[in-house]
Backbone as CSV, one residue per row, in Angstrom:
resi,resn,N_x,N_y,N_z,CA_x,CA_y,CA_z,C_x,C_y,C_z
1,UNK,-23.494,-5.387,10.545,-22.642,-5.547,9.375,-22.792,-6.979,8.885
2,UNK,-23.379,-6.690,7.637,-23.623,-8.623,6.975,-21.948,-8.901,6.688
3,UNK,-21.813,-10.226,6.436,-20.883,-11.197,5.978,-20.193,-10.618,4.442
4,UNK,-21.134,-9.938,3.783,-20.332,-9.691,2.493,-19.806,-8.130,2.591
5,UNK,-19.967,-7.162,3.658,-19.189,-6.303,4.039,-18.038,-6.533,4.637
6,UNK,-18.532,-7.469,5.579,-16.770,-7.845,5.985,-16.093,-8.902,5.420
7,UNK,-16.289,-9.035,4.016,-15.573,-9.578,3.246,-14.504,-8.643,2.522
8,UNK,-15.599,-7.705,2.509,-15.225,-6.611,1.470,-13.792,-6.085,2.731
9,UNK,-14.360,-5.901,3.511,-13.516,-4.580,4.551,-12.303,-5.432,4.525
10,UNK,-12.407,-6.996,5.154,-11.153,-8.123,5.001,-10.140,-8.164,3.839
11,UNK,-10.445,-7.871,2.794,-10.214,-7.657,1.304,-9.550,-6.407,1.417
12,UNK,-9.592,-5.388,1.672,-8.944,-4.041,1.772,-7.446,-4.281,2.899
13,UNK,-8.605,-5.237,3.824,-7.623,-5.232,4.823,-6.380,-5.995,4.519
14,UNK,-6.432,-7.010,3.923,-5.351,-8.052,2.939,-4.466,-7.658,2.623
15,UNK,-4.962,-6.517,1.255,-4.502,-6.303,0.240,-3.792,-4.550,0.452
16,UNK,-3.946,-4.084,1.539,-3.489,-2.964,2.294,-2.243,-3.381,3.225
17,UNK,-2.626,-4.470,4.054,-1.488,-5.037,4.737,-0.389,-5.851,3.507
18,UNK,-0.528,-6.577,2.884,0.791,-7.054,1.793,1.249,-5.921,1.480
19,UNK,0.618,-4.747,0.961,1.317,-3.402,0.772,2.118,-3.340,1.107
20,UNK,1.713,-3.206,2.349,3.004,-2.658,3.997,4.150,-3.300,3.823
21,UNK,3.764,-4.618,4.065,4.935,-5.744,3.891,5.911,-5.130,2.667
22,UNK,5.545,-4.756,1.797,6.071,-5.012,0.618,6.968,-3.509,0.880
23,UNK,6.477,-2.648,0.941,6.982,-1.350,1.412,8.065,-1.275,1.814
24,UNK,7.926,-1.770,3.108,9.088,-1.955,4.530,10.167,-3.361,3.875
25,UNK,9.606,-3.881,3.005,10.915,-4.563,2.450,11.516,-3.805,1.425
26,UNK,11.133,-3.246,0.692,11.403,-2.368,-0.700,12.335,-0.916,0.233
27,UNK,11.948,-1.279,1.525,12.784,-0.148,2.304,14.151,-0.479,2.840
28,UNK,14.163,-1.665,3.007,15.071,-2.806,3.312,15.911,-3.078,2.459
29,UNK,15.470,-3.479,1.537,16.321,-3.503,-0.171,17.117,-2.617,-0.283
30,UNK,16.253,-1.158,-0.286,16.628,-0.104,-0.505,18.485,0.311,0.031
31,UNK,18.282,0.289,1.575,18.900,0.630,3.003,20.414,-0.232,2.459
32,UNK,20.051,-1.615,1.969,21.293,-2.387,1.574,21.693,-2.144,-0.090
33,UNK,21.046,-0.953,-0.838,21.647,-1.086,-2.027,21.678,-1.742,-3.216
34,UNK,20.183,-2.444,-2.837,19.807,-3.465,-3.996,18.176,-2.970,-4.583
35,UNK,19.256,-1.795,-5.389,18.140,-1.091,-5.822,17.268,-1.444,-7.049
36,UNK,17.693,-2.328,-7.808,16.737,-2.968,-8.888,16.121,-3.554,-7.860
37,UNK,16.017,-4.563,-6.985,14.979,-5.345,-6.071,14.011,-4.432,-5.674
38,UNK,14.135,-3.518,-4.713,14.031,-2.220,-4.288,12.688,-1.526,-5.286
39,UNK,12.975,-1.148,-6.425,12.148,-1.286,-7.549,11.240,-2.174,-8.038
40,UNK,11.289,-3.573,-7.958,10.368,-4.412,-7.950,9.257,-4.587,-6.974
41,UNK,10.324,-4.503,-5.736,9.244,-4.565,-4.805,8.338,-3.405,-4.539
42,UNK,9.098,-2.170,-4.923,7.576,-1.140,-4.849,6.812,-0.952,-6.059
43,UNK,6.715,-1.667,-7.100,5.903,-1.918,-7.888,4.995,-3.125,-7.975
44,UNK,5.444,-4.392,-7.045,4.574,-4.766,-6.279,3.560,-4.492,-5.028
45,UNK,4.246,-3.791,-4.619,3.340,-2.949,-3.360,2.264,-2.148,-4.318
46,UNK,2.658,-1.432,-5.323,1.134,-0.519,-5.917,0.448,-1.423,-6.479
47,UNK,0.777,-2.559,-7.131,-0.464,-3.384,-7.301,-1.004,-3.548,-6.275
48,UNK,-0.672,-3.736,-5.461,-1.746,-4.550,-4.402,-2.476,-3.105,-3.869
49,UNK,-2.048,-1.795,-3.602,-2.737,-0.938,-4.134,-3.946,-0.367,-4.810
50,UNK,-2.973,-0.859,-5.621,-4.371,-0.680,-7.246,-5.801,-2.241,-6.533
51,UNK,-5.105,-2.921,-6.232,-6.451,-4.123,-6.305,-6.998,-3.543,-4.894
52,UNK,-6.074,-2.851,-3.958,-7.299,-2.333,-2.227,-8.447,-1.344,-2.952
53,UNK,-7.728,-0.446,-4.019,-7.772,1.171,-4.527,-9.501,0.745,-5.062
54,UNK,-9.168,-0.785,-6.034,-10.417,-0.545,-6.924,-11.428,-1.211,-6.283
55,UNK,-11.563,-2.074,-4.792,-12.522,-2.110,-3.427,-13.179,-1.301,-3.404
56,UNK,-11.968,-0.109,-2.959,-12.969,1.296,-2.224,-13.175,1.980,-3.501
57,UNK,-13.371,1.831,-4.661,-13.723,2.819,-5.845,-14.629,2.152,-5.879
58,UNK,-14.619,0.827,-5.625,-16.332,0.325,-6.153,-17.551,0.395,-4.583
59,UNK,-16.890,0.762,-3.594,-17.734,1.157,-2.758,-18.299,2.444,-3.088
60,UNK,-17.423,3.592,-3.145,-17.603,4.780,-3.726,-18.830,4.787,-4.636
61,UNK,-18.925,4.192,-5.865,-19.455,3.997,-6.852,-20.828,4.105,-6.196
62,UNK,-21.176,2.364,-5.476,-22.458,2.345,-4.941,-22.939,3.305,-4.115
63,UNK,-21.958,3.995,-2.878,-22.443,5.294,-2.528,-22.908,6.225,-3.000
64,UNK,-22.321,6.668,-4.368,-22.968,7.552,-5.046,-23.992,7.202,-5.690
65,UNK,-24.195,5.903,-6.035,-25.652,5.404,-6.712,-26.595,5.217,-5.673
66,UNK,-26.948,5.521,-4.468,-27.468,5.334,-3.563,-27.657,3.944,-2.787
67,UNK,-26.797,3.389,-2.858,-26.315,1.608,-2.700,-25.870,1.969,-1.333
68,UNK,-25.319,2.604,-0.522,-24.333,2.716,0.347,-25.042,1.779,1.577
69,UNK,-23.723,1.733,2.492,-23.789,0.832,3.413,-23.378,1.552,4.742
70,UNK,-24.467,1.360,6.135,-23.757,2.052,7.025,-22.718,1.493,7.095
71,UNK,-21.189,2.939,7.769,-20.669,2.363,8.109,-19.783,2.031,9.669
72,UNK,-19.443,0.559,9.484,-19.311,-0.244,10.891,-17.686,0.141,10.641
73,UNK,-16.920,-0.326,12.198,-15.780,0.165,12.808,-14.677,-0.875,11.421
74,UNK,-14.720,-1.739,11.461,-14.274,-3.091,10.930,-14.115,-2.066,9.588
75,UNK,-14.556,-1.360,8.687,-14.520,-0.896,7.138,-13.531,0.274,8.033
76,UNK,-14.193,1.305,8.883,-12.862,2.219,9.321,-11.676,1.363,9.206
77,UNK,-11.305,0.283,9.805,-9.999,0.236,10.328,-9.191,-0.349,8.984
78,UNK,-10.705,-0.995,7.904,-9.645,-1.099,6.546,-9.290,-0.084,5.583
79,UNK,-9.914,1.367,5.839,-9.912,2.410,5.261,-8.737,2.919,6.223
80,UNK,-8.362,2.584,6.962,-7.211,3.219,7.969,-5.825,2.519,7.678
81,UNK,-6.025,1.079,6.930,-4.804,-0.003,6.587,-4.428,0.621,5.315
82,UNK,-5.422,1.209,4.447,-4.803,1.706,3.338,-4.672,3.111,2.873
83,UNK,-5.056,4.101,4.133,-4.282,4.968,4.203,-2.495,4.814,4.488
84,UNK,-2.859,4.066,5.546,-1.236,3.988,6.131,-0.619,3.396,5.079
85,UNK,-0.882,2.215,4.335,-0.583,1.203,3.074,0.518,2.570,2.012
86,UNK,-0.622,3.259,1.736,-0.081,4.684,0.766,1.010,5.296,0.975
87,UNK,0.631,5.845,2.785,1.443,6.681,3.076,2.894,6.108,3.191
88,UNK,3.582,4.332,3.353,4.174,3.848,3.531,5.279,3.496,2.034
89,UNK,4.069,3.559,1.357,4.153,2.934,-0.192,5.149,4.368,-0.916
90,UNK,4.497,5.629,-0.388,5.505,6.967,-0.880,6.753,7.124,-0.299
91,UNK,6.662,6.566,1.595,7.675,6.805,2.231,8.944,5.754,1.494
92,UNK,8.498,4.685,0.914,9.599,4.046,0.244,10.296,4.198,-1.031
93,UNK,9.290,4.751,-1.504,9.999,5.818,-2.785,11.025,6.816,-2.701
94,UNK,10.536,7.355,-0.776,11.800,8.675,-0.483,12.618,7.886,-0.290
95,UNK,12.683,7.084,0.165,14.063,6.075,1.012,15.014,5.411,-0.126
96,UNK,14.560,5.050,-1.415,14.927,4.515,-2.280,15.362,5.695,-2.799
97,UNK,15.441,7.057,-3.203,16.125,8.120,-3.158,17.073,8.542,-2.922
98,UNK,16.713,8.651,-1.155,17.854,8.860,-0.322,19.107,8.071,-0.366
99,UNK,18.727,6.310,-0.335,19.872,5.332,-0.203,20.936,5.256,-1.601
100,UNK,19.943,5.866,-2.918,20.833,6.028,-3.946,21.848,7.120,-3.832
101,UNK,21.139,8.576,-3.108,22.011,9.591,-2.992,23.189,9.357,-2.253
102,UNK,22.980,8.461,-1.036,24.036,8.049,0.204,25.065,7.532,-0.540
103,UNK,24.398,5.838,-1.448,25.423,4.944,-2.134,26.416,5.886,-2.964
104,UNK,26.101,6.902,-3.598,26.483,7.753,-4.943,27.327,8.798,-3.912
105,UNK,27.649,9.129,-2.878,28.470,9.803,-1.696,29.229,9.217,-1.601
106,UNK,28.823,7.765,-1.319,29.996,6.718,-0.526,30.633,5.978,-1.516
107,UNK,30.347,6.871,-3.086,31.363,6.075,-4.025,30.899,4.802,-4.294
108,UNK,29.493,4.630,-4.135,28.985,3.019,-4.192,28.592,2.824,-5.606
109,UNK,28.437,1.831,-7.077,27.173,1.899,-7.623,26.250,2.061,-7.801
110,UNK,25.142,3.341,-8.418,24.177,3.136,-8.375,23.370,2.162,-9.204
């Protein structure tokens, strides 16, 4: 694996992990009711998204143009940061849901 693959894979890996971060705080927000924050922060999390998303679209790309690159463990495990990145990024959307439905029970503001 040359140096400008694992730039690339590092780059996914970055920008997949701030996701997370951003997620699990936007879940946090959420949990305490500060649901405009809550909202910001998971619209920061899909940018960073969108910038892992358009990495692997432009890997894609060269794969299909016959560009492709074997691939080494290091690109799995950043293709594995932004699966989880996603799957984390929706789970905070349910939670931000849920904590409105709870607040709106408990007579809170939504």
């Amino acid at each position: 694996m040359d140096s400008d693959q694992n730039v690339v894979a590092f780059s996914i890996i970055a920008e997949a992990g701030n996701a997370k971060s951003l997620a699990v705080q936007a879940i946090e927000e959420a949990m305490e009711c500060r649901f405009p924050q809550a909202e910001e922060t998971i619209q920061a999390c899909e940018e960073a998204l969108v910038a892992a998303h358009d990495i692997q679209t432009e890997l894609l790309r060269q794969e299909m143009g016959g560009e492709g690159q074997p691939v080494h463990l290091l690109m799995v495990h950043a293709q594995d940061h932004l699966s989880s990145a996603l799957l984390l990024k929706d789970l905070s959307k349910q939670f931000l849901q849920i904590s409105r439905r709870l607040a709106a029970l408990e007579g809170e503001q939504v």
